[in-house]
C-alpha positions in Angstrom: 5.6 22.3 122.9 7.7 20.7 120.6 9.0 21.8 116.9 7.1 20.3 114.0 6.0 21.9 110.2 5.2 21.2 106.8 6.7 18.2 105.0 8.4 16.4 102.0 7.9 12.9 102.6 9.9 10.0 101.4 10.8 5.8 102.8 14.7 5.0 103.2 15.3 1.6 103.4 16.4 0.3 107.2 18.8 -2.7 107.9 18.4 -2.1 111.4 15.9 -4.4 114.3 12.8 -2.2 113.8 12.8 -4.5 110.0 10.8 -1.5 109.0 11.7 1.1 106.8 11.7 5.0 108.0 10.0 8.2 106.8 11.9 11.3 106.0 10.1 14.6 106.6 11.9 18.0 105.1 10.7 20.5 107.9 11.3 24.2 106.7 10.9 24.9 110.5 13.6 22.1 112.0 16.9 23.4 112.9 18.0 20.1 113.7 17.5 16.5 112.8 15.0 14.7 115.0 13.5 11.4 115.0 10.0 10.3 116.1 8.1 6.9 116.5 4.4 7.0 116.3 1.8 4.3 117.4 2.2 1.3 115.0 6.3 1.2 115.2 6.3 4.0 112.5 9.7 6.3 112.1 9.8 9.5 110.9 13.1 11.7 110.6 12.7 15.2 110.4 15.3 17.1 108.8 16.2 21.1 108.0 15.9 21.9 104.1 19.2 20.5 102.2 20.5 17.9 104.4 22.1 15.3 102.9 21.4 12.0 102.5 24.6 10.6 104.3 23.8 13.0 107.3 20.5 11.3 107.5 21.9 8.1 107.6 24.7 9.5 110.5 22.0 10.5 112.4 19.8 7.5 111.9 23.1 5.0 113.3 24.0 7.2 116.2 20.2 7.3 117.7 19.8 3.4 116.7 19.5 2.1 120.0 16.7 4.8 121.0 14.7 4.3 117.9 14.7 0.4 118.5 13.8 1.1 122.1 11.0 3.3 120.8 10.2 0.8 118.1 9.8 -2.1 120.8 7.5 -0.4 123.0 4.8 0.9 120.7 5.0 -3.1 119.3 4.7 -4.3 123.3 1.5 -2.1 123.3 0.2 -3.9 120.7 -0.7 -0.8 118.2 -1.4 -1.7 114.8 0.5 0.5 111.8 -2.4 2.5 111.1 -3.9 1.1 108.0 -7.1 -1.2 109.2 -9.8 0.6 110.7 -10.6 1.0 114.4 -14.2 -1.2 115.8 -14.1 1.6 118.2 -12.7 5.3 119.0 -12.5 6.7 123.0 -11.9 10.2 123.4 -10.2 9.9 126.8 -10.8 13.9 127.2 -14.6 13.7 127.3 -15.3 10.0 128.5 -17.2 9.5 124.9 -16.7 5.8 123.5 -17.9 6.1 119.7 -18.5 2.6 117.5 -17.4 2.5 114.2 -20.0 0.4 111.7 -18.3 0.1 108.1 -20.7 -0.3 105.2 -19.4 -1.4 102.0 -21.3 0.1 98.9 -20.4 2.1 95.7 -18.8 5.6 95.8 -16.3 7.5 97.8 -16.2 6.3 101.7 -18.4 8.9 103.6 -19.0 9.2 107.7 -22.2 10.2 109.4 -22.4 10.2 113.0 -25.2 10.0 115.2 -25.2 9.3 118.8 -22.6 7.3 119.8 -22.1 5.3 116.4 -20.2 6.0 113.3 -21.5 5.0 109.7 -18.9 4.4 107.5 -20.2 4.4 104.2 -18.6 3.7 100.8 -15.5 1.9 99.1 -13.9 0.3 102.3 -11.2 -1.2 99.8 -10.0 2.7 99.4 -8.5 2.6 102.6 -6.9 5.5 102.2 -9.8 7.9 101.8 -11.9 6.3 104.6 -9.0 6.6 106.6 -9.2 10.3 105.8 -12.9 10.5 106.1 -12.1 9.5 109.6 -9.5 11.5 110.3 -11.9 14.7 109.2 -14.7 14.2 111.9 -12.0 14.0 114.5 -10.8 17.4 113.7 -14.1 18.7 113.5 -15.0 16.8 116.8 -11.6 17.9 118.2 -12.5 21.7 117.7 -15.9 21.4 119.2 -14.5 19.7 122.6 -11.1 22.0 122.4 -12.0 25.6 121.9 -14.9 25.6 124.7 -11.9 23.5 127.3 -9.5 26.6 126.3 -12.0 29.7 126.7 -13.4 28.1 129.9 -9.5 27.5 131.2 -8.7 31.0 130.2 -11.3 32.3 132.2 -10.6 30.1 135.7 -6.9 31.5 134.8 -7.6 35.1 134.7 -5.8 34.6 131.1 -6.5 35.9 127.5 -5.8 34.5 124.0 -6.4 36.4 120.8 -7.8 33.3 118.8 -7.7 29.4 119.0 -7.3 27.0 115.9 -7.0 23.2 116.0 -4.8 21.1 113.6 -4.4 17.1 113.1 -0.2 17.8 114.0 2.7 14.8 114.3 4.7 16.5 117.0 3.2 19.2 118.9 1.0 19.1 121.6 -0.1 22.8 121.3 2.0 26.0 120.9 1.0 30.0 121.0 2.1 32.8 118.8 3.3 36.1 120.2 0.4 37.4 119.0 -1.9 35.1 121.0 -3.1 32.9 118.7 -3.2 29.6 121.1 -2.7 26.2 118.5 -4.1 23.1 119.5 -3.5 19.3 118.7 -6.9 17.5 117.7 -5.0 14.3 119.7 -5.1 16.2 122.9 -8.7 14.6 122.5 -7.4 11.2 123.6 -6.0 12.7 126.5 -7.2 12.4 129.9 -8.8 15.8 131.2 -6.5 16.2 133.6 -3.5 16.3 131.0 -5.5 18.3 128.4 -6.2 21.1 131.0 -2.2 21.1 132.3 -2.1 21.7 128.2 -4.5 24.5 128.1 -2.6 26.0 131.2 0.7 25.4 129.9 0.1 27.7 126.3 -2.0 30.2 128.1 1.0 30.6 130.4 2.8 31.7 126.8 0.4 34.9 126.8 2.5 36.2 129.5 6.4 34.5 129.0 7.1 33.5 125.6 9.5 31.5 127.0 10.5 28.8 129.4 11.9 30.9 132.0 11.7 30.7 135.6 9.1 32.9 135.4 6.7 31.1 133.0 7.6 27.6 134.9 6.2 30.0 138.4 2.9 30.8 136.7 2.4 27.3 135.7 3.0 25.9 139.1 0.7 28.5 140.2 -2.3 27.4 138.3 -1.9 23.4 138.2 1.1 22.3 141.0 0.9 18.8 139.8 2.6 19.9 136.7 5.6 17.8 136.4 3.7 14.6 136.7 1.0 15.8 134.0 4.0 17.1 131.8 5.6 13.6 132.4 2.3 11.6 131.5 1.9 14.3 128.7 5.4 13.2 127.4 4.0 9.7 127.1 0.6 10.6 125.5 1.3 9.2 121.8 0.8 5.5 123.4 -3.3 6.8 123.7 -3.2 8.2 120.0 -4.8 5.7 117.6 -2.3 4.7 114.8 -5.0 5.7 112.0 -4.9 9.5 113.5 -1.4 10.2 112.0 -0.8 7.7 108.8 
């Protein structure tokens, strides 16, 4: 639903209120410079291949105000930047509340889940790679809740898909190819159900109108009506994404 891609990464130093510095991500896909704030305060500024450094920092000073906004409200919500470990993960889609139960011991962190718990096994100083270790069994987790929601929504819709993958994305929700290949975020897992199904709908709607026309926005009322206010509570849906997910 919204543009994202693949990435160059780099920190720029900010003078501004968030005190923080911000991430600059080279998108092969962006036409445009964007900004986004993720759970934790975290700013990333995606820019086209070949912009300029100064056109960065242009675009950083005119959209100040909004990315301080953005700033204060993930820090009002009390989200941490990403790098401890959660005591606890809710997939909001399922209902499903698993506990995580860190382990320190020698070797590369490892995760093994059983019902309900988490073992996190390994290294817990290498942050990063337990992070990641993490990070894995939500995307394999994501794909088994994901796929199943979309084939059973397809069906209730009287709608078909060629094939359905799942990534761990930054910006999109979930998008479809014109040749009906349906893409879906592994966040949409912390989602309530009723907001992941308006998702399913929404790309399934794509099978038919690659766009946004009248047309498509008519078949989407026709299989959810409460669209607007599940598109609005969509549009606020990083608040329920654990910092940890996208670091």
């Amino acid at each position: 639903m919204t543009a994202s891609a693949g990435a160059q990464l780099g920190l720029w130093p900010d003078s501004g209120t968030t005190g923080m510095a911000w991430q600059v991500r080279t998108s092969a896909r962006a036409r445009r410079l964007s900004a986004r704030v993720f759970p934790g305060g975290r700013v990333e500024i995606v820019v086209p291949p070949g912009t300029r450094p100064v056109s960065v920092q242009h675009f950083v000073t005119r959209h100040r105000s909004w990315i301080d906004r953005k700033v204060a409200e993930h820090r009002a919500l009390g989200a941490d930047d990403g790098e401890a470990l959660p005591e606890a993960i809710h997939l909001r889609a399922t209902g499903e509340r698993w506990q995580l139960r860190c382990v320190d011991a020698p070797g590369a962190p490892r995760l093994l889940a059983d019902t309900g718990c988490l073992l996190l096994r390994g290294e817990l100083s290498r942050t990063a790679l337990a992070r990641h270790a993490l990070q894995r069994w939500l995307l394999r987790t994501a794909h088994q809740v994901l796929v199943p929601r979309l084939a059973a929504t397809a069906a209730d819709c009287g709608l078909a898909y060629s094939r359905a993958q799942v990534r761990r994305q930054r910006t999109r929700w979930g998008s479809c190819s014109r040749r009906g290949t349906i893409s879906l975020n592994a966040c949409l897992v912390f989602q309530s159900p009723e907001v992941l199904r308006y998702l399913l709908v929404h790309e399934l709607a794509h099978t038919r109108h690659m766009d946004h026309s009248s047309r498509f926005w008519a078949l989407v009322a026709a299989l959810e009506p409460d669209w607007r206010a599940l598109d609005r509570e969509l549009g606020r849906g990083w608040h329920h994404v654990p910092a940890w997910v996208l670091r």
